[in-house]
N, C-alpha and C positions, 0 to 999 in steps of 0.2 A: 560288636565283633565277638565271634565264638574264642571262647581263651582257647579250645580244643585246637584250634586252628594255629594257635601259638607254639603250644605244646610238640604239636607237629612237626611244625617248621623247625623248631631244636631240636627234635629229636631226627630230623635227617643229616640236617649239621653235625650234631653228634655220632651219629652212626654213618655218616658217608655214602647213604647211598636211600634211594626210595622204599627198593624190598628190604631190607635190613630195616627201618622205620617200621614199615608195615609189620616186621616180624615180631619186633621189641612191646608196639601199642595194641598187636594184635587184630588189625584192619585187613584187610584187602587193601593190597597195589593203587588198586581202581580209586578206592574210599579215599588213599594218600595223595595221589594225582585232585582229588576233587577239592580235598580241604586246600592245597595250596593254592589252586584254583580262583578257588572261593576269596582265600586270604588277597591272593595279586587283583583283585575285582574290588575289592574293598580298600585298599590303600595306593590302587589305580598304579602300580608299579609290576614290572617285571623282576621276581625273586630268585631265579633258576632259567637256565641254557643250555640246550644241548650243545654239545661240541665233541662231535663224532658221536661216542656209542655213550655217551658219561655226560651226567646232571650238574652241571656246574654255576656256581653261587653269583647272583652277579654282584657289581658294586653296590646298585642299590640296596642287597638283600645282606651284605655284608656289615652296611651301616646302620639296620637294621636290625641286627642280631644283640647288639648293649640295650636295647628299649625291651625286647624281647626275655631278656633274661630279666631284668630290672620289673617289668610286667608281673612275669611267672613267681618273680620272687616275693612279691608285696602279695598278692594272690595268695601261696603258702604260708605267709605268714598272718595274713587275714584270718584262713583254715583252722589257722590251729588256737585261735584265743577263743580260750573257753571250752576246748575240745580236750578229753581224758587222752591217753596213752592207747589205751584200748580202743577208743574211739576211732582216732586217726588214721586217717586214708592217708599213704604215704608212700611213695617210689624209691629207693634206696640205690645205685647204681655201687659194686665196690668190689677193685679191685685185689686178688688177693694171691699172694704167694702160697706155690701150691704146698709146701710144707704144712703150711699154716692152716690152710685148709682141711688138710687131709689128715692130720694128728692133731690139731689145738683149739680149731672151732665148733667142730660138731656140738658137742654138750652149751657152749657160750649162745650157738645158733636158737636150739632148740629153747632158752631160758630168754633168749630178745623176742622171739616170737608168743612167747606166753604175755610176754609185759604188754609187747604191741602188732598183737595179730593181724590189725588191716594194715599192716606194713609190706610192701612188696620189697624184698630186697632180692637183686641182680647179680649174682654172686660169677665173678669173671675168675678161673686161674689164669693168672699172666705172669710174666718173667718182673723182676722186682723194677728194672730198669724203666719198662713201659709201663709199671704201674705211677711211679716219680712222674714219668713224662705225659700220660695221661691225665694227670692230677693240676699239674701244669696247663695244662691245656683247656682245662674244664670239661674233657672227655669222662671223668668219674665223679663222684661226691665225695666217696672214700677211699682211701687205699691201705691194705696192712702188708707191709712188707717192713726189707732188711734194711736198717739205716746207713750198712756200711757200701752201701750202692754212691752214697757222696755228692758231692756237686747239685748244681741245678734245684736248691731245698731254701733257697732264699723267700719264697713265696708259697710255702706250706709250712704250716702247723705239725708239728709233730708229740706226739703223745706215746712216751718210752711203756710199750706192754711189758717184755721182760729180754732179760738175755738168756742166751743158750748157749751148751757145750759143743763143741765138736767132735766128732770121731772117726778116725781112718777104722774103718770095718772091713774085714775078707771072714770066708768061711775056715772053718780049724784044719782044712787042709790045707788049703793057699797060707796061711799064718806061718804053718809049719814050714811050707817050704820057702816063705820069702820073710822070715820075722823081721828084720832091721830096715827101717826108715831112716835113720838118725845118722848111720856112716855114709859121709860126704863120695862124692863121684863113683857110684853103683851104675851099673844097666842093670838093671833088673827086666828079664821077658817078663811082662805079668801084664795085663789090660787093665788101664784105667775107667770104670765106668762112671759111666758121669752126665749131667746135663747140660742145654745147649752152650755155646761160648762163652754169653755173658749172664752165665749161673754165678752166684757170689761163692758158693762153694767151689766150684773150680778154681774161680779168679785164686781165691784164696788158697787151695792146696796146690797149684800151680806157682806161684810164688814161692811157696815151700820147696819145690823142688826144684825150683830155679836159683833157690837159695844156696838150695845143700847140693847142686849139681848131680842127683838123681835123675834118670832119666827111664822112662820105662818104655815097655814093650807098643804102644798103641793106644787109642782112648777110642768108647765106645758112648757116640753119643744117643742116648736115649732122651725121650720126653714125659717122662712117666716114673715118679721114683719109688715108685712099691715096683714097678717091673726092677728099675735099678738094683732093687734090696733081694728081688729075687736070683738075678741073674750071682750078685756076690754070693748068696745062700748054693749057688750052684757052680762054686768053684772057678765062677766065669772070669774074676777078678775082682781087684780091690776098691770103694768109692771111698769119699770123702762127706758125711752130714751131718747134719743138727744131729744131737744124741740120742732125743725124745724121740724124732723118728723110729731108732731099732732098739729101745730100752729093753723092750721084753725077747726081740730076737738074742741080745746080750746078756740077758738073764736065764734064758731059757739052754742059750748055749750053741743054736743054731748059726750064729753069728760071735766074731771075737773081735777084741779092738786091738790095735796095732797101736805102742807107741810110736811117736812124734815129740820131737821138741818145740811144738805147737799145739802139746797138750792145754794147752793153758788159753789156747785162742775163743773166744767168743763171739758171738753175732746177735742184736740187739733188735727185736722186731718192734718196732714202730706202728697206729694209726697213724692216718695224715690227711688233713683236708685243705684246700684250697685257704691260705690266711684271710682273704674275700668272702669268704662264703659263710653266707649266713646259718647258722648253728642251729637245726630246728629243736625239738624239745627231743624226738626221735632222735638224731645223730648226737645228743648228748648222751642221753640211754645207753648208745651202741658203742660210744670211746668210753663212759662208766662202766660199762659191761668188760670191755677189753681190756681195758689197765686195771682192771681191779681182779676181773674174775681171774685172769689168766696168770695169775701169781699163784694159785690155791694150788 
């Protein structure tokens, strides 16, 4: 039996769908259609059904999916005795909070690819939420996001990278005209900018002002938080972020911070892999990379 053919078959399970497979291992449609093909011929069982327009898993291919993993997994770990860091052929799948991505990993990135070049890693932004629930699922390997997401972490490892500051940011005209957060029952007209509903930083300044019985003008939701940093730079209104994110917009002046009596609030970014899953010498490298470097 071709392991390739193994490989496959999780990886449509994991991606939900044939072309989405095809896109991830880089085959043709066609080529994916043949190795399951191939795989259901060999183990004389039907693994997949149509039902309407959609590929769906059947029982026996369901029961099949714990050998298949358990397969793949003694296979990698075969791979890797006696194999350098440099050496190793390796898939990395890891979800990642876009904060984290877009201000904290690049330089960490650039230093795991030197240690272990034939490494593929998969670098997903996603909301912290579905990164927890992905991780859960065995839809990822990795995930780095915000710990204060809660719940559902009974069954992942967590490895504390660092904590961060918060800061209510507007531009020096908005500041001026709306300085005070902190006096209870305000309407303020002013637009909250911000990301989708279950962003940790809304959850979290939303509460705030559910607290203090503030209420303001509107919320604008965006998916993209340098667009967010932009629009506050452009008077558009106030958001709520990690501090790292506009350090130098704050230093440089284009940006101002706004007390809060939740200046004191933090948020703790986390690794996290499946407590099950086996540790290759790779995803040890990449949580030593991240709890350590990301303190400097």
């Amino acid at each position: 039996m071709d392991l390739k053919y193994l490989e496959t078959f999780k990886t449509i399970i994991e991606e939900g769908s044939y072309a989405r497979a095809a896109d991830k291992l880089g085959y043709t449609q066609s080529t994916i259609t043949f190795q399951v093909q191939q795989l259901e011929q060999e183990l004389s069982i039907k693994l997949f059904e149509k039902i309407g327009r959609r590929m769906q898993l059947t029982k026996a291919g369901e029961t099949l999916i714990p050998y298949v993993e358990e397969t793949l997994l003694s296979f990698t770990k075969m791979q890797s005795l006696g194999t350098s860091l440099a050496d190793m052929k390796q898939s990395l799948s890891v979800g990642v909070a876009e904060t984290q991505l877009c201000y904290r990993l690049p330089p960490l990135l650039k230093k795991f690819h030197q240690i272990a070049p034939g490494t593929k890693l998969f670098l997903r932004s996603m909301n912290c939420y579905e990164i927890r629930d992905a991780l859960v699922d065995g839809r990822l390997d990795m995930g780095i996001f915000y710990e204060n997401v809660g719940g559902n972490t009974d069954s992942l490892n967590l490895h504390k990278m660092d904590s961060h500051a918060m800061t209510l940011i507007a531009s020096p005209a908005t500041k001026k005209q709306y300085p005070d957060f902190k006096t209870p029952g305000q309407r303020l007209d002013i637009p909250y900018i911000i990301d989708e509903p279950n962003c940790i930083f809304r959850e979290i300044f939303t509460d705030y002002l559910r607290e203090k019985d503030i209420h303001l003008g509107h919320t604008i939701e965006l998916w993209s938080i340098p667009t967010i940093i932009n629009l506050v730079k452009n008077d558009m209104g106030i958001s709520y972020l990690p501090t790292f994110t506009v350090e130098k917009d704050l230093e440089e002046g284009s940006l101002c911070a706004i007390e809060t009596d939740y200046d004191h609030m933090e948020i703790t970014a986390v690794c996290a892999h499946h407590k099950n899953k086996w540790l290759s010498p790779v995803m040890q490298v990449f949580i030593d990379l991240l709890t350590n470097a990301q303190k400097s």
